[in-house]
C-alpha positions as CSV (number, residue, x, y, z in Angstrom):
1,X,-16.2,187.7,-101.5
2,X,-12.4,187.2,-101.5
3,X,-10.9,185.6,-98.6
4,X,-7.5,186.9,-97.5
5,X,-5.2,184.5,-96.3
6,X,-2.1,184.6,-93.3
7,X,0.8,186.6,-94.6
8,X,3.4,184.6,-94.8
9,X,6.4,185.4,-92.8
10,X,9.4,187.0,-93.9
11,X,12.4,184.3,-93.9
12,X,15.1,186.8,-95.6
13,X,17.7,187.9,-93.2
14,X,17.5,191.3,-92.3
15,X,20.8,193.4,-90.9
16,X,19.3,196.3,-90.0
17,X,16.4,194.6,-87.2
18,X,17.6,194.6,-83.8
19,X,18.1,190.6,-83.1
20,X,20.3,190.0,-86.4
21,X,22.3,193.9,-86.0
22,X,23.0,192.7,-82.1
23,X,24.4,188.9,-83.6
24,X,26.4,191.0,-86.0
25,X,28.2,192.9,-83.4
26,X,28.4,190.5,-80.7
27,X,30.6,188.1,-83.3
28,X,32.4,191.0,-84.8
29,X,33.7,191.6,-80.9
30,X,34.1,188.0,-80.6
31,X,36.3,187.6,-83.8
32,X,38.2,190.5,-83.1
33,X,38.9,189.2,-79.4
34,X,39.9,186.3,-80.4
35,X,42.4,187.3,-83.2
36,X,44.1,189.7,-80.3
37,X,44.2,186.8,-78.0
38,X,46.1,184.8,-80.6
39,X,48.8,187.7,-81.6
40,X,50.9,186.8,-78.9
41,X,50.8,182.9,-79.3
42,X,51.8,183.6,-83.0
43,X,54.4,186.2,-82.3
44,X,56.2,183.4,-80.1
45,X,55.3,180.7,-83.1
46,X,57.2,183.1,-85.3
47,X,60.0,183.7,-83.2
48,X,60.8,180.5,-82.3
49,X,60.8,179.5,-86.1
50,X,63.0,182.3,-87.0
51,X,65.6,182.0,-84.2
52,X,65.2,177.7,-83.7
53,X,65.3,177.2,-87.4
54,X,68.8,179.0,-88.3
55,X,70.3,176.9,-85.9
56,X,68.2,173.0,-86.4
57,X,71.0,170.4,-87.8
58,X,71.5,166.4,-87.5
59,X,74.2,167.3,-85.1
60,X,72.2,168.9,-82.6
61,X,70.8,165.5,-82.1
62,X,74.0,163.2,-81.6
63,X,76.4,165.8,-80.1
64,X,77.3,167.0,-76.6
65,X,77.0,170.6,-75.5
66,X,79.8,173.0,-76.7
67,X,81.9,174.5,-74.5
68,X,81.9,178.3,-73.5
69,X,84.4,179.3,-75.9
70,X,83.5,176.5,-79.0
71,X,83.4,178.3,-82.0
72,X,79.4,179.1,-83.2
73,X,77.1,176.3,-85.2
74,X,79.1,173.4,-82.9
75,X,77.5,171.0,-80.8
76,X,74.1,170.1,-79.6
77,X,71.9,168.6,-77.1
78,X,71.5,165.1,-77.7
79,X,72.4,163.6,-74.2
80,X,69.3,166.1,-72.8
81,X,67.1,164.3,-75.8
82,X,67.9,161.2,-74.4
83,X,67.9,162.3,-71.0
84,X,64.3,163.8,-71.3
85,X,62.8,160.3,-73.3
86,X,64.8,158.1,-70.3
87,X,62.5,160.6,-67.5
88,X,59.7,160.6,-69.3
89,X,59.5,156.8,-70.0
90,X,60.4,155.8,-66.1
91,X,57.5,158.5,-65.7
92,X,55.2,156.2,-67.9
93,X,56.3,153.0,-66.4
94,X,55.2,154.6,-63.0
95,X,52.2,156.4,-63.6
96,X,50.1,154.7,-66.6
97,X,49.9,151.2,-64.9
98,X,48.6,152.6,-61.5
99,X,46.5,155.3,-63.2
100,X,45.2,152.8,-65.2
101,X,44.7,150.5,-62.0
102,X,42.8,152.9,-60.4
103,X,40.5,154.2,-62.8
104,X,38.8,150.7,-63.2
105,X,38.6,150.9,-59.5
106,X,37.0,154.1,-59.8
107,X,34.5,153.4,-62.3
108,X,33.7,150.2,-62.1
109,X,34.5,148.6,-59.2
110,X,33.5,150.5,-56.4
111,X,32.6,154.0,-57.9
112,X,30.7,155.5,-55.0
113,X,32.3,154.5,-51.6
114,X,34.0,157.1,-49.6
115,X,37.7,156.1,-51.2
116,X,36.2,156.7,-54.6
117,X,35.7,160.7,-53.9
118,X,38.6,161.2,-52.1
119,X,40.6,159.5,-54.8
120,X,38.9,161.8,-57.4
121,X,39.2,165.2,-54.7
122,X,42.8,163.9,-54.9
123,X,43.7,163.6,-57.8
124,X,41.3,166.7,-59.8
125,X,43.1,168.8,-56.9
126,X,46.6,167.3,-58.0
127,X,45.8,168.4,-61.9
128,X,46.2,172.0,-60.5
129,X,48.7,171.7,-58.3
130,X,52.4,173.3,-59.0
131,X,55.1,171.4,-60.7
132,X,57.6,172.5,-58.2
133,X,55.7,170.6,-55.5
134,X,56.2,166.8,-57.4
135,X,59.6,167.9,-57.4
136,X,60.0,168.7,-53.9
137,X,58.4,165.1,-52.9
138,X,60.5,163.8,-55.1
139,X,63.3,164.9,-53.7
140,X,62.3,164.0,-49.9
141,X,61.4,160.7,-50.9
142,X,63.9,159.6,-53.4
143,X,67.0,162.4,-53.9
144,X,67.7,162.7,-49.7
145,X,67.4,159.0,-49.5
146,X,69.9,158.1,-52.5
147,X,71.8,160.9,-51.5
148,X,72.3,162.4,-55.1
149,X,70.7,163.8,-57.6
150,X,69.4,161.4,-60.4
151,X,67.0,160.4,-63.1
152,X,65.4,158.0,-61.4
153,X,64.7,160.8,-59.0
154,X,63.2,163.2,-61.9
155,X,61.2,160.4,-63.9
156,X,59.2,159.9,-60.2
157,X,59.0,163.7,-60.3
158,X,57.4,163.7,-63.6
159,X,54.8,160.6,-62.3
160,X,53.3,162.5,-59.9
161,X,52.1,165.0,-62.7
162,X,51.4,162.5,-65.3
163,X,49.2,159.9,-62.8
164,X,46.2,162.3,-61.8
165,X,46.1,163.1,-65.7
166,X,46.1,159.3,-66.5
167,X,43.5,158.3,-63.9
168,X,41.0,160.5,-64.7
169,X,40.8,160.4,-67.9
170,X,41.2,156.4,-68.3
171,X,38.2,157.0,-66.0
172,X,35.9,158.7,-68.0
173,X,37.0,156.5,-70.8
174,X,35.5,153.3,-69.3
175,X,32.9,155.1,-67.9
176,X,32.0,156.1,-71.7
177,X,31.6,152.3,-72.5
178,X,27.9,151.5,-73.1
179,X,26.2,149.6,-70.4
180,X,24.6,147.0,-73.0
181,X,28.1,145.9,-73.7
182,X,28.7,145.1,-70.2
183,X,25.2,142.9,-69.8
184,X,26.0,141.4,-73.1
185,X,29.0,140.1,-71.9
186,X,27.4,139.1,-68.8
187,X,24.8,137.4,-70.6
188,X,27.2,135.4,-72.7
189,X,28.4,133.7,-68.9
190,X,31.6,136.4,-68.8
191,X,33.1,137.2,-65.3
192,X,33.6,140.7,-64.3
193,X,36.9,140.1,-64.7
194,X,36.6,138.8,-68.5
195,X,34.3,141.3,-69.1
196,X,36.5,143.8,-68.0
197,X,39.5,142.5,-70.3
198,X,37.8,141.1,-73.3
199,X,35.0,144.4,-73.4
200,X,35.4,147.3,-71.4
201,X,39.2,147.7,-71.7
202,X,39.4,147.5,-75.5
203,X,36.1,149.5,-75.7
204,X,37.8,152.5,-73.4
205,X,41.5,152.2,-75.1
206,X,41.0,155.1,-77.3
207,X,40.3,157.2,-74.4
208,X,42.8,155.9,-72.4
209,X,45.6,156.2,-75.3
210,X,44.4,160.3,-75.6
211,X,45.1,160.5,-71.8
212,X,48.6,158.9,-71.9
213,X,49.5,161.1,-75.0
214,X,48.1,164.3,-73.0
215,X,50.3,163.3,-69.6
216,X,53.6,162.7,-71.4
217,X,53.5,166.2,-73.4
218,X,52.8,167.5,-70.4
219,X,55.6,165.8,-68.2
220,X,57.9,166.2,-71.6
221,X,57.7,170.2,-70.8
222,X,58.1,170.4,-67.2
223,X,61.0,172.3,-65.4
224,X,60.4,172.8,-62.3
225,X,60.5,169.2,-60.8
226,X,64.3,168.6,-62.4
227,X,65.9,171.5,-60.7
228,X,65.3,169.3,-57.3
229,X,65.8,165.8,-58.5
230,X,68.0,165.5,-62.1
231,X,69.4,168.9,-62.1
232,X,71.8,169.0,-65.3
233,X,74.4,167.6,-66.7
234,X,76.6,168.1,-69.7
235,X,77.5,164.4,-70.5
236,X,76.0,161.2,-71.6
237,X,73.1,159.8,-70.0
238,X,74.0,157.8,-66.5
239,X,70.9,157.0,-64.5
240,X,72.4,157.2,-61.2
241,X,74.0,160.9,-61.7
242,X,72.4,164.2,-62.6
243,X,70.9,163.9,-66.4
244,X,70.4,166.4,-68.7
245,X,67.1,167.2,-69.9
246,X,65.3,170.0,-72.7
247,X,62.9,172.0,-70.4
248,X,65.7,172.8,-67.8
249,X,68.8,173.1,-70.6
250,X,66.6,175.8,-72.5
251,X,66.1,177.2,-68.5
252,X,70.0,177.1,-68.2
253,X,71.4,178.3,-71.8
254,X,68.3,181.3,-72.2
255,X,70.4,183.1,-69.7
256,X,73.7,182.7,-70.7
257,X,76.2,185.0,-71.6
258,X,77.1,182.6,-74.8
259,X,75.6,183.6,-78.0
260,X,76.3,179.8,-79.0
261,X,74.0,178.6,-76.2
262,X,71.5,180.9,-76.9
263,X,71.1,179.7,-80.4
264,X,70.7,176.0,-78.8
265,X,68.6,177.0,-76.4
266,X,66.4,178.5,-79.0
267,X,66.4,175.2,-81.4
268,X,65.7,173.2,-78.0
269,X,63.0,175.3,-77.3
270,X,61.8,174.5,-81.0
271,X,62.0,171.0,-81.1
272,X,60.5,170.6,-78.0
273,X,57.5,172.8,-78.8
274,X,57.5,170.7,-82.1
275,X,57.2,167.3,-79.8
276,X,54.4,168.8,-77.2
277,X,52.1,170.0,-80.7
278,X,52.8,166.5,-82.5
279,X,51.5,164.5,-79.2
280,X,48.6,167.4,-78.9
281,X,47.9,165.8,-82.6
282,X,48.0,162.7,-81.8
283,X,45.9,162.6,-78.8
284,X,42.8,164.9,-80.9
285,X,43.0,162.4,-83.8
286,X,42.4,160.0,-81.3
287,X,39.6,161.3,-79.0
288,X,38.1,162.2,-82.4
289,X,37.7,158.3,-83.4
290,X,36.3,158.3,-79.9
291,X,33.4,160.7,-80.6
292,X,32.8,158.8,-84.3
């Protein structure tokens, strides 16, 4: 007497069943979403390549703005180049040592106490906050007090954004560090404080790097915090006067009657879109090492 044996089951993909036609659609919908999403990201990609490219030069780079009646393809923007690395890097010299600061605090320190959480309420709240507001303090605390506009005034603008940015991710970065690290270290006779400097902080300084990198592309961008505190200006860089930066000389010139400083503004716009994408780059190549 024959025995029949299980039937085995059938492992082919099927389209027409109801669980494979329902993944079919669901991804077409997805795909199709998502290639409309990206239209008008690429439309401005395109634009900015065709209108920032005819006009990119060496000279944009080491010259002054042109006047209103230069003739067209003279000058640049090279004093709002400098301008913009000067804010950004007081912005740095501000915000990454006091992030920093107070994410070991925060993780390793004294992670649960009532400071901690209203710290991190503080500063997640922050990330979401408007530019324009970091401008405004800005400008009660350091322009009315000086009693002129300035870069110093815009670079601790452009703190305020890049700290909360800084601290919390510096945070999760040691927090990341595996705990057997931190007994070894203890078990070799290291301090907190040794094992602080000679483990956790090199462990973390990937992660910390990737949240530098993210804060100043950010802060590299912003235009709402110059208007109150370095407005513009159309000469060389002078700490103590109004400086000229990208973000609000591309606000300034995209208006303006000028077909000349139209064109610049469009290569500004370029270059600095070029900047924010490198330091996007940078900071993914980096948190990918993390991960690995």
């Amino acid at each position: 007497m024959s025995r029949i044996g299980p039937q085995r089951p059938r492992l082919e993909r099927q389209p027409m069943e109801p669980r494979a036609l329902k993944s079919i659609i669901l991804s077409t919908i997805t795909i199709v979403c998502a290639i409309i999403a990206c239209i008008p990201l690429f439309s401005v990609l395109i634009m900015l390549l065709y209108r920032g490219g005819k006009r990119l030069s060496l000279e944009l780079f080491y010259a002054l703005p042109p006047g209103a009646f230069d003739a067209p393809g003279v000058g640049g923007f090279g004093n709002a180049i400098l301008g913009t690395a000067f804010m950004v890097g007081i912005a740095g010299l501000i915000s990454i040592p006091f992030g920093i600061l107070a994410a070991i605090s925060l993780a390793e320190l004294d992670p649960h106490s009532k400071v901690s959480e209203i710290a991190r309420f503080c500063a997640k709240t922050m990330t979401g906050l408007p530019s324009i507001i970091a401008g405004v303090f800005a400008y009660a605390i350091v322009v009315i007090v000086m009693g002129h506009y300035s870069s110093w005034a815009g670079g601790v603008a452009l703190s305020v954004l890049m700290l909360p940015t800084v601290m919390l991710t510096a945070e999760e970065a040691i927090k990341m560090v595996p705990n057997p690290m931190r007994e070894a270290a203890y078990g070799m006779g290291c301090t907190p404080a040794q094992s602080l400097i000679k483990v956790i902080l090199p462990v973390a300084m990937p992660g910390i790097i990737t949240g530098v990198v993210l804060a100043v592309a950010r802060a590299a961008g912003e235009t709402a915090p110059l208007l109150f505190t370095a407005l513009f200006s159309e000469s060389w860089l002078s700490p103590n006067d109004p400086t000229a930066s990208l973000a609000v000389l591309i606000y300034n010139w995209s208006s303006s009657p000028y077909e000349n400083l139209i064109e610049l503004a469009w290569a500004a716009s370029l270059i600095l879109v070029v900047l924010v994408f490198i330091l996007n780059i940078v900071s993914r190549t980096i948190g990918g090492k993390i991960k690995r």
